[in-house]
N, CA and C atoms as an extended XYZ file, in Angstrom:
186
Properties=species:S:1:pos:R:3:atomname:S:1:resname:S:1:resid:I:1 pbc="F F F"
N        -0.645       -7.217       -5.455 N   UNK     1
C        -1.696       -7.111       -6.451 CA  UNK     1
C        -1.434       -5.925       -7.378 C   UNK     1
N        -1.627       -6.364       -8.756 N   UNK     2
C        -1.263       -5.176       -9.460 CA  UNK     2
C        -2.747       -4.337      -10.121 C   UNK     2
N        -2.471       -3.119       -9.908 N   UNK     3
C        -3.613       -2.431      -10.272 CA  UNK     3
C        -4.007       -1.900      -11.395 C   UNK     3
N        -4.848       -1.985      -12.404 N   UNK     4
C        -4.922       -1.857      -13.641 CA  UNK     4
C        -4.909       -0.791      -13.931 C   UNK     4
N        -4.616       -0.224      -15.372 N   UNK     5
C        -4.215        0.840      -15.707 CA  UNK     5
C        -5.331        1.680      -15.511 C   UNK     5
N        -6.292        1.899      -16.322 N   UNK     6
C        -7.686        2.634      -15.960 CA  UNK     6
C        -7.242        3.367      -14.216 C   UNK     6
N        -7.486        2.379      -13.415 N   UNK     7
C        -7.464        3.018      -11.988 CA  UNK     7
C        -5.964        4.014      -11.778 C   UNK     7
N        -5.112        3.183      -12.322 N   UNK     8
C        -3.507        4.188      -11.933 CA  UNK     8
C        -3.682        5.576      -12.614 C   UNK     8
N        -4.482        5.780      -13.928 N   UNK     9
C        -4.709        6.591      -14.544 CA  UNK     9
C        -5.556        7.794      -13.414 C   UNK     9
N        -6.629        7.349      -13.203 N   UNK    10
C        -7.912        7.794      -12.374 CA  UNK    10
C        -6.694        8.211      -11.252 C   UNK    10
N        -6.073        7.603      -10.406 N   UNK    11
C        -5.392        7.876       -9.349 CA  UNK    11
C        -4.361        9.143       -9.725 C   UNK    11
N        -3.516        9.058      -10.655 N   UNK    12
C        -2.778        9.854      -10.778 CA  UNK    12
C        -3.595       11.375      -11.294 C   UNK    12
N        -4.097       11.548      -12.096 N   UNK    13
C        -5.615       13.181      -12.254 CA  UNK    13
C        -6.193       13.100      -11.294 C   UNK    13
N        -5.888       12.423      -10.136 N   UNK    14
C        -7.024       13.178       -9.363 CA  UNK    14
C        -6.014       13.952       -8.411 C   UNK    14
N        -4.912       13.153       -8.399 N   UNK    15
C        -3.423       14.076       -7.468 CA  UNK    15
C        -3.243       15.164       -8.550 C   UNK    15
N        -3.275       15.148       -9.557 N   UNK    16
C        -2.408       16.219      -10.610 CA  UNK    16
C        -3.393       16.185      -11.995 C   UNK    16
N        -4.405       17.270      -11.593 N   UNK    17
C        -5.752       17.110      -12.672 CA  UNK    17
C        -5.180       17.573      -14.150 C   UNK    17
N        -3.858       18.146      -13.735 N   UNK    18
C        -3.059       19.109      -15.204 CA  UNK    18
C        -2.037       18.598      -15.599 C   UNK    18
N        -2.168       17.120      -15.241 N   UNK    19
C        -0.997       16.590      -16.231 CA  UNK    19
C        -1.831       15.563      -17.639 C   UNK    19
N        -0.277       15.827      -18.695 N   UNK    20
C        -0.857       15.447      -19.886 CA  UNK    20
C        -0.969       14.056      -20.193 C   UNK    20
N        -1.382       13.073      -20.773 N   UNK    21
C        -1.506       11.704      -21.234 CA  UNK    21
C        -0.272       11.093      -21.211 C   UNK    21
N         0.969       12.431      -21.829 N   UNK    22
C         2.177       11.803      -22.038 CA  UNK    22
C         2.259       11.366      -20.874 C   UNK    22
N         2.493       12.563      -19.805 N   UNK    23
C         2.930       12.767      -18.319 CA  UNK    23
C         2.452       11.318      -17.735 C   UNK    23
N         0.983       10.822      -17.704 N   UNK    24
C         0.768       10.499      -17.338 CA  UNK    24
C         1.146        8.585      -17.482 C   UNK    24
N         1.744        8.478      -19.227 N   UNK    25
C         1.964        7.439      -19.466 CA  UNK    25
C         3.768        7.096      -19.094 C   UNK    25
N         4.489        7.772      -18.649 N   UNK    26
C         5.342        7.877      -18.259 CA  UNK    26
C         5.597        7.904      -16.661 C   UNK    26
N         4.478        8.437      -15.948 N   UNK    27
C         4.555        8.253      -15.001 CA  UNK    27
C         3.871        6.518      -14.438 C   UNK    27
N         3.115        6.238      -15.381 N   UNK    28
C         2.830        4.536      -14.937 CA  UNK    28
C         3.136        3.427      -16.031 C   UNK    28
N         4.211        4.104      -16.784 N   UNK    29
C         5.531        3.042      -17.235 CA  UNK    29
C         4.393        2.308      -18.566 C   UNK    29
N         3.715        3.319      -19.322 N   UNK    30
C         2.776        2.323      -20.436 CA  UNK    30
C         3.223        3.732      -21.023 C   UNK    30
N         2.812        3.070      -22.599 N   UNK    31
C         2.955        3.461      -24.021 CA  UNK    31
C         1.693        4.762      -23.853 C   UNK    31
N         1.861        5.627      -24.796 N   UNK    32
C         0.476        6.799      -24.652 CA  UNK    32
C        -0.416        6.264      -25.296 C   UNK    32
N        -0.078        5.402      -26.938 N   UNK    33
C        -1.514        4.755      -26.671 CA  UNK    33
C        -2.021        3.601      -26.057 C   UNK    33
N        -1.359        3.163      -25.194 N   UNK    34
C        -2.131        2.702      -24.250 CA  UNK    34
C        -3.268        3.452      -23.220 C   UNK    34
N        -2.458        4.517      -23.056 N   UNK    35
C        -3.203        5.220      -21.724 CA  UNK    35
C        -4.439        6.110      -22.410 C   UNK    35
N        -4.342        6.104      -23.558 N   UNK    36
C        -5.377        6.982      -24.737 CA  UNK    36
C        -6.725        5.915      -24.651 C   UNK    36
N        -6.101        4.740      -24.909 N   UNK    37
C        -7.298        3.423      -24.833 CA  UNK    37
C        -8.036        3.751      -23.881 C   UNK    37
N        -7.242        3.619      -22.471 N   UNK    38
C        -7.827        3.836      -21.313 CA  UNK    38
C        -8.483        5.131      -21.185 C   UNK    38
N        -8.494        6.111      -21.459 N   UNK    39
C        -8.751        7.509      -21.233 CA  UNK    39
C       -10.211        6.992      -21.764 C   UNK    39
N       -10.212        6.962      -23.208 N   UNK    40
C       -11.007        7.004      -24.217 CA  UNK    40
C       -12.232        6.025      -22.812 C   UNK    40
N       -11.905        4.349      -22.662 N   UNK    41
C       -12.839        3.570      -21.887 CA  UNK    41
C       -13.707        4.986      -20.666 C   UNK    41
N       -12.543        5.752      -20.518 N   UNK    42
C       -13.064        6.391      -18.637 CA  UNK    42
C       -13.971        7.076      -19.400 C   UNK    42
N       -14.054        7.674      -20.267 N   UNK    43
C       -14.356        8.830      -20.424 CA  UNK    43
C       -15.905        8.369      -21.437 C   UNK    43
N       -15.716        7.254      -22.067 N   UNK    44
C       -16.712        6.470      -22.591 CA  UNK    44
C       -17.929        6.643      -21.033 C   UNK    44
N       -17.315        5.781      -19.997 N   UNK    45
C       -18.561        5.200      -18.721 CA  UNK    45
C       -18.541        6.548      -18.159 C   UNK    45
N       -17.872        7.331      -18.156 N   UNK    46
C       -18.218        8.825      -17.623 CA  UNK    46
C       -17.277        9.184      -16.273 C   UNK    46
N       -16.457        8.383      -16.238 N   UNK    47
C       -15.735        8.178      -15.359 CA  UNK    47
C       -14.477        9.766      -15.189 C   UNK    47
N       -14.026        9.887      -16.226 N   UNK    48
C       -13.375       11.060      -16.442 CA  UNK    48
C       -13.752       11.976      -17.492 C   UNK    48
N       -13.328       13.279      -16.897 N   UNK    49
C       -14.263       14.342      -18.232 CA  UNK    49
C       -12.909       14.993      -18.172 C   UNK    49
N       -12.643       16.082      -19.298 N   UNK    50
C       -11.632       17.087      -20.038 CA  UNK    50
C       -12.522       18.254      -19.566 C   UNK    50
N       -11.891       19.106      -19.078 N   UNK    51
C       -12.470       20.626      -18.692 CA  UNK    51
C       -11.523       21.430      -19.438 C   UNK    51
N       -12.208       22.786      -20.145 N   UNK    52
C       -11.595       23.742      -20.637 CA  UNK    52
C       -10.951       23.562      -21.542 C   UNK    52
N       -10.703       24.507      -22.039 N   UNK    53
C        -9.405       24.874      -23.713 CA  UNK    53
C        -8.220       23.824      -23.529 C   UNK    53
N        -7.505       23.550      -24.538 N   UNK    54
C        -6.371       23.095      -24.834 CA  UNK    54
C        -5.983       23.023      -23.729 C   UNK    54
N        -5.088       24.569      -23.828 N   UNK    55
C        -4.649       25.154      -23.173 CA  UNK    55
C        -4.536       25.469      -21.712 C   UNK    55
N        -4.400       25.500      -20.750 N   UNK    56
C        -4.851       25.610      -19.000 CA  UNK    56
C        -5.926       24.504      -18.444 C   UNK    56
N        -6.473       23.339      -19.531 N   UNK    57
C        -7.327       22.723      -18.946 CA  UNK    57
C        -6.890       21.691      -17.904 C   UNK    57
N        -7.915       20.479      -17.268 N   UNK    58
C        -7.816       19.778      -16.793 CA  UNK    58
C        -8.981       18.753      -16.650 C   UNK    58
N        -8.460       17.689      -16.323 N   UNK    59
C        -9.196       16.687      -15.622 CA  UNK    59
C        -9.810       16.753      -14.175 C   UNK    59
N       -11.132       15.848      -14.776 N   UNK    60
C       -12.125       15.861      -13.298 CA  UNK    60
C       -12.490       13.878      -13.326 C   UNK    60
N       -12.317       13.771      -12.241 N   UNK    61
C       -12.759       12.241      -12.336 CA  UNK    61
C       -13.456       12.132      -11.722 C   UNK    61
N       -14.537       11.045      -11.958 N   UNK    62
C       -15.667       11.291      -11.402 CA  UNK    62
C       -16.443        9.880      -10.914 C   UNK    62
């Protein structure tokens, strides 16, 4: 069964809350804007939030 992106996304920030979109679209083999789509959906239902500056921030999923 293959698992949709949204969740591989969610799965991978919650192992590694400080990696970037790129990181993250590279690590589950999709385009960044793809994984931007998806971000954008999580973050729409509240599912994932952005913590802090640019800079040193991270992800919280929720």
């Amino acid at each position: 069964m293959q698992v949709k992106t949204p969740e591989q996304i969610l799965l991978l920030l919650q192992r590694n809350p400080h990696m970037t979109l790129s990181e993250v679209a590279d690590a589950i083999g999709k385009s960044v804007s793809t994984v931007e789509r998806a971000v954008a959906k999580l973050k729409k239902q509240n599912r994932l939030v952005y913590h802090g500056p640019k800079k040193g921030s991270y992800w919280i999923c929720q």
